[in-house]
C-alpha positions as CSV (number, residue, x, y, z in Angstrom):
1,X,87.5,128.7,108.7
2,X,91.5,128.5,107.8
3,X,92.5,128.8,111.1
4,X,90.0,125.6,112.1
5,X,91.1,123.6,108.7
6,X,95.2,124.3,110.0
7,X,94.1,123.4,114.2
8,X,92.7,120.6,112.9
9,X,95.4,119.9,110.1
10,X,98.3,120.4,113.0
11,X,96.2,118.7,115.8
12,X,97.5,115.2,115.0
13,X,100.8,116.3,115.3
14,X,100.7,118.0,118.5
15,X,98.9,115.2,120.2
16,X,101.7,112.7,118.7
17,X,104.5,115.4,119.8
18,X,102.5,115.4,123.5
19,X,102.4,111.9,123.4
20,X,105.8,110.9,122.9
21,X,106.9,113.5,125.8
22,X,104.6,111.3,128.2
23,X,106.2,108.2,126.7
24,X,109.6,109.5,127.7
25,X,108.6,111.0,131.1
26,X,107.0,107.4,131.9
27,X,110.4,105.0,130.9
28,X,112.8,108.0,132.8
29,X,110.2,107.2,135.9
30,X,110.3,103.8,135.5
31,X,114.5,103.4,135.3
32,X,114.3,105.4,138.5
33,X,112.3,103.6,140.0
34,X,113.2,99.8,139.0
35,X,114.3,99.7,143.0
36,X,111.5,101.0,145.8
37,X,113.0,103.4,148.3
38,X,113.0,100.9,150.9
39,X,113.1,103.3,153.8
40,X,109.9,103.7,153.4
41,X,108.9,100.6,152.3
42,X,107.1,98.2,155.7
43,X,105.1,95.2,154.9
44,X,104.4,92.1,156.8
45,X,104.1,89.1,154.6
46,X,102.7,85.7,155.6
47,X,102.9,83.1,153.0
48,X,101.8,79.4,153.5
49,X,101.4,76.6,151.1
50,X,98.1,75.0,150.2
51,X,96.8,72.2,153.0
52,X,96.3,68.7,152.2
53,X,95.0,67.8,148.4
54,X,93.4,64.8,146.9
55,X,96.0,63.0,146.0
56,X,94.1,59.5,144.7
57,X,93.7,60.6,140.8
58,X,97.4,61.1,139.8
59,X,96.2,62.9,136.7
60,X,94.3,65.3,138.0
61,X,96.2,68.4,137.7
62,X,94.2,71.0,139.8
63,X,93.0,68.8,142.5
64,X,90.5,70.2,145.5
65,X,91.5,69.5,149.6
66,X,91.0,65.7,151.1
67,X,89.4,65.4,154.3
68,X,92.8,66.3,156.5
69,X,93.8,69.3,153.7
70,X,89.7,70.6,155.0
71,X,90.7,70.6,159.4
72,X,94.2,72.4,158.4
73,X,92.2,74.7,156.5
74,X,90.5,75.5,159.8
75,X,93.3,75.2,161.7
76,X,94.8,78.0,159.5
77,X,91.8,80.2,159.7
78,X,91.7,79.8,163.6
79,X,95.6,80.7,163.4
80,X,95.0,84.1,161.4
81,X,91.6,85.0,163.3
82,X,93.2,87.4,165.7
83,X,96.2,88.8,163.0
84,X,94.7,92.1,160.9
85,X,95.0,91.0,157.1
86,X,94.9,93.4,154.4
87,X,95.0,91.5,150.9
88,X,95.0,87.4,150.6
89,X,96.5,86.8,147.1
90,X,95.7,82.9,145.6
91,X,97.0,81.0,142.3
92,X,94.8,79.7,139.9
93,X,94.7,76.8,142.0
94,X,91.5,75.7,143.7
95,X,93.7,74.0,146.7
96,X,94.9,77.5,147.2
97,X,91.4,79.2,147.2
98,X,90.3,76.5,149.4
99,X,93.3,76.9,152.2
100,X,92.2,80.3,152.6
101,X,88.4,80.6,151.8
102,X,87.6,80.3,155.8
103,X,90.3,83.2,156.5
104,X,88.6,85.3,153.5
105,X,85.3,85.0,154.6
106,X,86.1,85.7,158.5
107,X,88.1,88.8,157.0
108,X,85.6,89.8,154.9
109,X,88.4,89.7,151.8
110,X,88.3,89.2,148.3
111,X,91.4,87.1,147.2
112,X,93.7,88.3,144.5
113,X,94.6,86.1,142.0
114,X,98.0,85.8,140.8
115,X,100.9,84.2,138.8
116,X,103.7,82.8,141.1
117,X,106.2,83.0,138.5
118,X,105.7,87.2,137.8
119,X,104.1,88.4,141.3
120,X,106.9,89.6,142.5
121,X,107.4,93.5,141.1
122,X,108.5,96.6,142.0
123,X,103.9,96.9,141.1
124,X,103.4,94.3,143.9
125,X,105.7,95.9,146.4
126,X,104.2,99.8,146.3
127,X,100.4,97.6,146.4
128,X,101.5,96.1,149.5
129,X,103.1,99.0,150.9
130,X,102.1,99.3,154.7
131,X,99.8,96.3,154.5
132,X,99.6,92.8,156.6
133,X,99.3,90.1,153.1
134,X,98.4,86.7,153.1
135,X,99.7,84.8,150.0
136,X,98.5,80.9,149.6
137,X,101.1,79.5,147.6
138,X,102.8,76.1,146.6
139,X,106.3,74.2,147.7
140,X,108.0,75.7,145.4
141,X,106.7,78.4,145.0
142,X,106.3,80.1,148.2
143,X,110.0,79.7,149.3
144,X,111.1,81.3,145.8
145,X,108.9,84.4,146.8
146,X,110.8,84.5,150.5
147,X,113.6,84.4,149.0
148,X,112.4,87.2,146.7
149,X,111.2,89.1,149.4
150,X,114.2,89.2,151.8
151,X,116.5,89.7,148.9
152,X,118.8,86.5,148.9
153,X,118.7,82.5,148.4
154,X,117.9,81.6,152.0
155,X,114.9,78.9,151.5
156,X,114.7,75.6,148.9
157,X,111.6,74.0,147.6
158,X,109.3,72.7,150.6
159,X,109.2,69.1,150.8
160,X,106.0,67.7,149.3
161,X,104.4,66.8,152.9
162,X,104.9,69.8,154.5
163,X,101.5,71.5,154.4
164,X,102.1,73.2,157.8
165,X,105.1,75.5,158.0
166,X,104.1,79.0,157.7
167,X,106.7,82.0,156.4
168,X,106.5,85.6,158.3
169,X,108.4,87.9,156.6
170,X,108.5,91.6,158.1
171,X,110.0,94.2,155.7
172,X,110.9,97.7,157.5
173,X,113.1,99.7,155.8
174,X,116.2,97.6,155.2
175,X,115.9,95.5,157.8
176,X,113.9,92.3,156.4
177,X,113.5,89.2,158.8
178,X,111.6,85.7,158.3
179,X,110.4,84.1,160.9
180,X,109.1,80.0,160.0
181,X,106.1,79.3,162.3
182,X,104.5,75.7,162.1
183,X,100.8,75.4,162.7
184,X,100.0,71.9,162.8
């Protein structure tokens, strides 16, 4: 009965001591990590910005598609038809979910949502590791993530009409290209 009262006595203290040796294993991975081995890092990223919105109520701050925002939406999902997709990643934005809701359902994909401002991550990259990614974006947005991608300040804010310029970027090892497709 001692020897259960002192395990039980000393258990707290071991699982802390344990604990604490994780902790320090976990921030040592992390600092070696904070930059992906990018040898073996290939991705092919395709990131557009939203079609056509609403633009009549000034106000409203998450507007949905107009009529012409609708046929580019179909223009893009007759675009992507033939190209293998693995993830489609969206904002919070229901222009964004509506750009790409054709290309989702002919994929058969569940978008992921995310923030613009803290997607790109050292998490994000390993996700997408060896994948084909769709990202639906907005003007300046998706340019800041290009220029995140490829690793310098290459592209500026898309001009507010431009709902039809589409950014490949192809990661394979250290060799990172962009290629800027327009699909009117």
């Amino acid at each position: 009965m001692k020897h259960i009262l002192l395990l039980l006595t000393l258990m707290p203290l071991f699982t802390f001591c344990g604990q604490q040796k994780d902790k320090d294993d976990n921030s040592t991975k992390t600092e070696s990590t904070n930059q992906i081995d990018t040898e073996n890092f290939s991705a092919t990223y395709y990131l557009l910005r939203h079609a056509e919105k609403d633009r009549t109520d000034p106000t409203n701050q998450d507007p949905a598609l107009n009529i012409d925002g609708m046929m580019r939406a179909k223009r893009w999902a007759s675009y992507f038809e033939p190209i293998k997709i693995d993830e489609i990643y969206i904002t919070k934005y229901v222009r964004t979910k509506q750009t790409i809701s054709l290309i989702a359902q002919q994929k058969a994909i569940s978008p992921i949502r995310y923030d613009p401002n803290t997607i790109y991550s050292e998490e994000f990259l390993k996700q997408t590791n060896g994948k084909t990614v769709l990202i639906a974006g907005h003007s300046n947005t998706t340019p800041q993530l290009v220029n995140k991608l490829i690793g310098e300040e290459k592209y500026k804010e898309m001009d507010d009409s431009d709902n039809a310029t589409l950014f490949k970027v192809t990661i394979d090892g250290n060799d990172k290209k962009v290629e800027t497709i327009t699909v009117d």
